[in-house]
C-alpha positions, 0 to 999 in steps of 0.5 A: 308822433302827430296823430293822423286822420283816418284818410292818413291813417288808412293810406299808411295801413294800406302800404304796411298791408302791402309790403307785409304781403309782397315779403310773406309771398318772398318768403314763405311761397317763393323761398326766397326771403327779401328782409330780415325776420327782425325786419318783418316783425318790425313791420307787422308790429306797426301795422298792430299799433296803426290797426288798434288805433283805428279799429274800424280799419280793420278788415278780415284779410289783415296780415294781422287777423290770420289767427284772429278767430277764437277757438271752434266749437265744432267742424261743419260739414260741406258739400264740394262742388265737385268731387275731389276724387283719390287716386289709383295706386301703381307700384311697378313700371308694368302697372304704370304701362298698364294705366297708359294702356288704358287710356290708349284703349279709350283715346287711341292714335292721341298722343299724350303729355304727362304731368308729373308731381311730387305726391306730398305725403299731407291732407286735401284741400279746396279753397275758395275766393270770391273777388278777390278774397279768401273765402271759405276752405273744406277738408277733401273728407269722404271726396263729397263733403269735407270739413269747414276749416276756414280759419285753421287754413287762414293760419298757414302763411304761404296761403294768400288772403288776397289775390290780384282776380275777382272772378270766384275761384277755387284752388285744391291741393295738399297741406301737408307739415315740413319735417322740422315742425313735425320734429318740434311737435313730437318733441313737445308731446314727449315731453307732456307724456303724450303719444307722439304722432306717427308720421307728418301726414298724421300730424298735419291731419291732428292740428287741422282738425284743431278747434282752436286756431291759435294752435293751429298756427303754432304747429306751422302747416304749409300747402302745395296747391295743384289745381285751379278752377276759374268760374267753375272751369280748369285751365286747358291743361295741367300745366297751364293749371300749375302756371295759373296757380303760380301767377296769382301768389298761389305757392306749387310744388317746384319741382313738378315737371312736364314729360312728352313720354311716359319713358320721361315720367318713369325717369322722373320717378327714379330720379326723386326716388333716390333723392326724397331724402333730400326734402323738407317733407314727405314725398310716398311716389309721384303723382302722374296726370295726362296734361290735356284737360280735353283728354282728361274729360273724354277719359272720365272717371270710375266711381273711385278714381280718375282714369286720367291720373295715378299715383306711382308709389315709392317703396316703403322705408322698411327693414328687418330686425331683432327685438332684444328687450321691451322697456318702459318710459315715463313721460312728464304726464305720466303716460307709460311708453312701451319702447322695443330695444332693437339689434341695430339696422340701417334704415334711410341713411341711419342707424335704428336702435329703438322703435316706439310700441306705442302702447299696451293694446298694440303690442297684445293686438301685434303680438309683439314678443321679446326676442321676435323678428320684426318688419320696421317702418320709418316715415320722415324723422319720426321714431320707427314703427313695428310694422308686422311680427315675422311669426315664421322665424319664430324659434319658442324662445321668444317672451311674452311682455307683460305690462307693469302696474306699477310705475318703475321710477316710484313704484306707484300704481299705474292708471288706465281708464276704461277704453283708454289705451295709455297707463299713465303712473298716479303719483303727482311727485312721480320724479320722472313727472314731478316738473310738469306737475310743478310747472301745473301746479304754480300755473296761473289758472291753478294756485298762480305763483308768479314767479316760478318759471320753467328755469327756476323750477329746474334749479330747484329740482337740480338742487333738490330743494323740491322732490315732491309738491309740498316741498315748495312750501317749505322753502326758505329766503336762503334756500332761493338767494343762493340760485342764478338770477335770483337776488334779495329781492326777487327770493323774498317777492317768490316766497310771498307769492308761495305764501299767497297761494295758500288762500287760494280757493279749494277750486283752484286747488282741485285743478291744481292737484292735476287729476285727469280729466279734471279741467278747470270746469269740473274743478269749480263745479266739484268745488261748489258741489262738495264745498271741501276737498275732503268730502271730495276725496271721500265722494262715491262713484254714485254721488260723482255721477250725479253731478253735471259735467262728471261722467263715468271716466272721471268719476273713475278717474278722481276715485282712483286718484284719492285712493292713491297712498303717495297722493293722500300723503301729498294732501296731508302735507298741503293741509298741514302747510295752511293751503285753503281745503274748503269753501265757505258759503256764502248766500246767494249772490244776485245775478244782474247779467242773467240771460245777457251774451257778452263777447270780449275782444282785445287786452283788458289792462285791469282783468285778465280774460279768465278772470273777466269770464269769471266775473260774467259767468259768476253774475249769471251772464254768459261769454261768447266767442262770436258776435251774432245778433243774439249779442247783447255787449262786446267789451272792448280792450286795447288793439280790439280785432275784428268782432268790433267791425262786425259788432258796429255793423250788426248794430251791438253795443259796446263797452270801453273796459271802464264802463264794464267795470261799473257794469260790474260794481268795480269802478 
């Protein structure tokens, strides 16, 4: 391919931009794809290559930036423009005739068109645009400030980056999760042994308010928008509001509808009562607006709600029936789950056998007895809830459950931390967590065995050639030859990695072994600190706490786990396999980057990140995930995103990755 000139590249990159727009807005707020996802991909793939090399091209409303920010270090709070109110709950046709009466009371002999919307179970959203550009989005939060989530918003792809108006707009509306990611999410939680969100509403919240962005674009969030403000003003009614939305690339909820009668509102409701079941997400009623924006001003507000909107709630999915027993899961983490083993009941369509108790605290402040008669709730797909113990059907018969201290899979001590409510079971070989503590434990940040996947691990575990961490050290060439997709070679290349690992630094084992609340961090600051794993296992709750960066629980937390029979047993079993248990001194290295604020951006092709970090930090400088002012370098490596843009334009300078290397004596 000829190399192009930046006019060329910039007209071609513009046309990529584009088409690339024109299918997102098909696909995700039309629902109506044009190209294959093959197709896409193809096109989004040779926009990276045209933008990583002409980085000055880039620019922050680039399909390909929509996760190009580094993770938050916080929420900054913001002050709306106007108050973005809640609404007035009604849960009976009469209490809906009473809020039309209301307004009749204050605009008599006017007649009143209704706007009625589906009320979308999610979080609320404003959004700004200024000439044309995504600017700024803020969580509803107390009505009068929100958090700024600007780039966890930017990752929702039925939201436009551009739109075809200058003028300063803001949007508002619902973010909410569709069922099938809300099923993904909880799926992925159960298997990490972590408690799974109650409902998508609670979902859609927790990956919002997500520090890293990345993330949050992997759990898929989506937005309906129901309101829009030109230069500070809405539209003349309601539904020219919606109508505005749609015209400039703004995705709404379809099936909203305009009624002449508050008779058409109540049909309306009926109707999406029996069908909610039908969608892809959550809908709790029907959200009913007077349409006229003249009416809606002379209506006004109380301190609270709108007089001119309320939301007409559907009935709880809700059913009665008997808890036979309380059991006990293990997740892959540890985490102890109380399930209520219930008399099957139908409830939305199916049949409920089981319901989450979610843990030790809920069943004491619930009450929640073997034998007790119990309201459910179901939200969307997600597992049913104990809403309520029926006391009054009480017979005496009924069993207090008393929550196990031991694991019943391995009968090892269970571990629950002060003002934690989750038990989680002590033992790193634990058969029901074994996996996720294999998996941790060969993981790149920790002893790094290249080569020991997921679906190798689970041959393994299915052979039984590895029922607890240790066993993987004892692993023959015959032992892995024999399973699927691993030849001569591929067996002899695992077990030398195996073998590696064992020089590991004592740092990198203390992450490893997977003690809670011990990240990698803590791990090197233990490890510097007590210069072995065996002073570590023997350090005192006072001696813990005074080290920077280990607090109460985890002092707490790593005392517990060195106290534990089955994991002093595991230690021994490393040791005496050769793995590395201490650190030797070394004398105090120089610091040459002392005081200086590196950012990098892009792939290096000779350092991993975590280990060009390393580096820094180690040389007494210190890595940013912003370029400001305060920036003395940005390292550049392959398809650099846009801090390059902005480091050219605050005037910092920047480092090829070769000139970093000599930066770093590793030229």
């Amino acid at each position: 391919m000829k190399s192009l000139s930046l006019d060329e590249a910039a007209k071609k990159i513009k046309k990529l931009r584009e088409q690339i727009k024109y299918f997102e807005k098909k696909y995700y707020v039309d629902n109506d794809p044009q190209i294959s996802d093959y197709e896409f991909d193809l096109l989004v793939k040779e926009l990276e290559k045209f933008e990583s090399q002409f980085p000055e091209l880039i620019i922050p409303e680039s399909p390909t930036q929509r996760v190009g920010e580094q993770p938050l270090e916080g929420f900054v709070s913001v002050e709306h423009r106007s108050p973005m109110l809640s609404l007035d709950n009604c849960y009976s046709v009469e209490e809906l005739r009473e809020f039309e009466e209301r307004i009749k009371k204050i605009i008599p002999s006017q007649k009143i068109e209704y706007v009625a919307e589906l009320k979308i179970d999610g979080l609320g959203i404003s959004a700004i645009y200024r000439r044309g550009k995504y600017s700024l989005a803020v969580t509803r939060g107390d009505g009068f400030r929100g958090d700024n989530v600007t780039p966890n918003v930017k990752t929702i792809r039925s939201f436009p980056l551009e739109i075809d108006d200058n003028r300063e707009i803001e949007v508002r509306g619902e973010i909410y999760l569709p069922f099938e990611s809300f099923k993904k999410i909880n799926k992925e939680r159960a298997e990490k042994g972590e408690p799974l969100f109650a409902n998508p509403r609670n979902a859609a919240a927790g990956s919002l308010r997500l520090l890293d962005p990345k993330e949050v674009a992997s759990r898929r969030l989506d937005v309906f928008l129901y309101s829009i403000f030109l230069q500070g003003k809405e539209q003349e009614s309601q539904w020219q509001n919606l109508k505005a939305l749609k015209e400039l690339g703004f995705k709404t909820n379809p099936y909203s509808r305009l009624c002449s009668s508050l008779e058409e509102v109540i049909s309306f409701w009926e109707e999406w009562y029996k069908q909610r079941d039908s969608l892809d997400y959550d809908v709790d009623g029907v959200v009913i607006k007077a349409n006229s924006t003249q009416q809606r001003n002379l209506l006004g507000s109380t301190a609270k709600f709108p007089r001119w909107a309320i939301s007409f709630k559907f009935p709880a999915r809700q059913a009665t029936t008997k808890i036979k027993n309380i059991i006990i899961q293990v997740g892959r983490t540890g985490a102890l789950t109380p399930v209520a083993i219930l008399e099957p009941v139908k409830l939305s369509g199916i049949t409920i056998t089981r319901s989450t108790l979610h843990n030790e605290d809920e069943i004491k402040k619930k009450d929640i007895r073997v034998g007790d008669y119990v309201l459910i709730e179901r939200s969307g797909d997600v597992i049913p809830k104990v809403v309520s113990v029926i006391k009054g059907r009480r017979t005496g018969k009924e069993a207090k459950f008393t929550f196990p201290s031991k694991c019943h899979v391995c009968h090892s001590s269970t571990f629950k931390p002060e003002g934690e409510a989750i038990s989680r079971c002590s033992n790193l070989s634990c058969p029901a967590r074994l996996r996720e503590s294999l998996f941790h434990f060969a993981s790149r940040r920790a002893m790094n065995i290249e080569g020991l996947g997921e679906a190798l691990l689970d041959q393994l575990l299915e052979k039984r050639l590895v029922k607890k961490i240790p066993d993987l050290y004892s692993l023959k060439f015959e032992d892995l030859a024999g399973l699927e997709r691993m030849g001569p070679k591929s067996s002899q290349n695992l077990l030398d990695e195996i073998e590696n690992s064992k020089q590991r630094d004592a740092a990198r084992l203390i992450y490893a072994l997977g003690i809670r609340y011990v990240g990698e961090r803590t791990a090197q600051v233990l490890a510097a600190h007590f210069k072995s794993i065996d002073a570590l296992a023997g350090a005192s709750f006072e001696e813990l706490t005074q080290i920077e960066d280990v607090g109460p629980k985890v002092a707490e937390s790593i005392i517990f786990f060195f106290k534990q029979p089955e994991n002093i047993e595991l230690l021994r079993k490393l040791k005496e396999a050769g793995l590395n248990f201490s650190i030797k001194e070394e004398k105090e290295r120089e610091k040459p980057l002392a005081g200086q604020i590196f950012v990098l951006t892009g792939k290096l092709t000779t350092l991993t990140r975590e280990e060009a970090e390393e580096i820094i930090e180690r040389l007494g400088g210190k890595v940013s995930y912003s370029v400001s002012q305060r920036t003395n370098y940005v390292i550049i490596g392959e398809s650099p995103g846009s801090k390059l843009v902005r480091a050219r334009t605050l005037g910092v300078s920047a480092l090829e990755e070769k000139e970093f290397l000599k930066l770093i004596g590793k030229d």
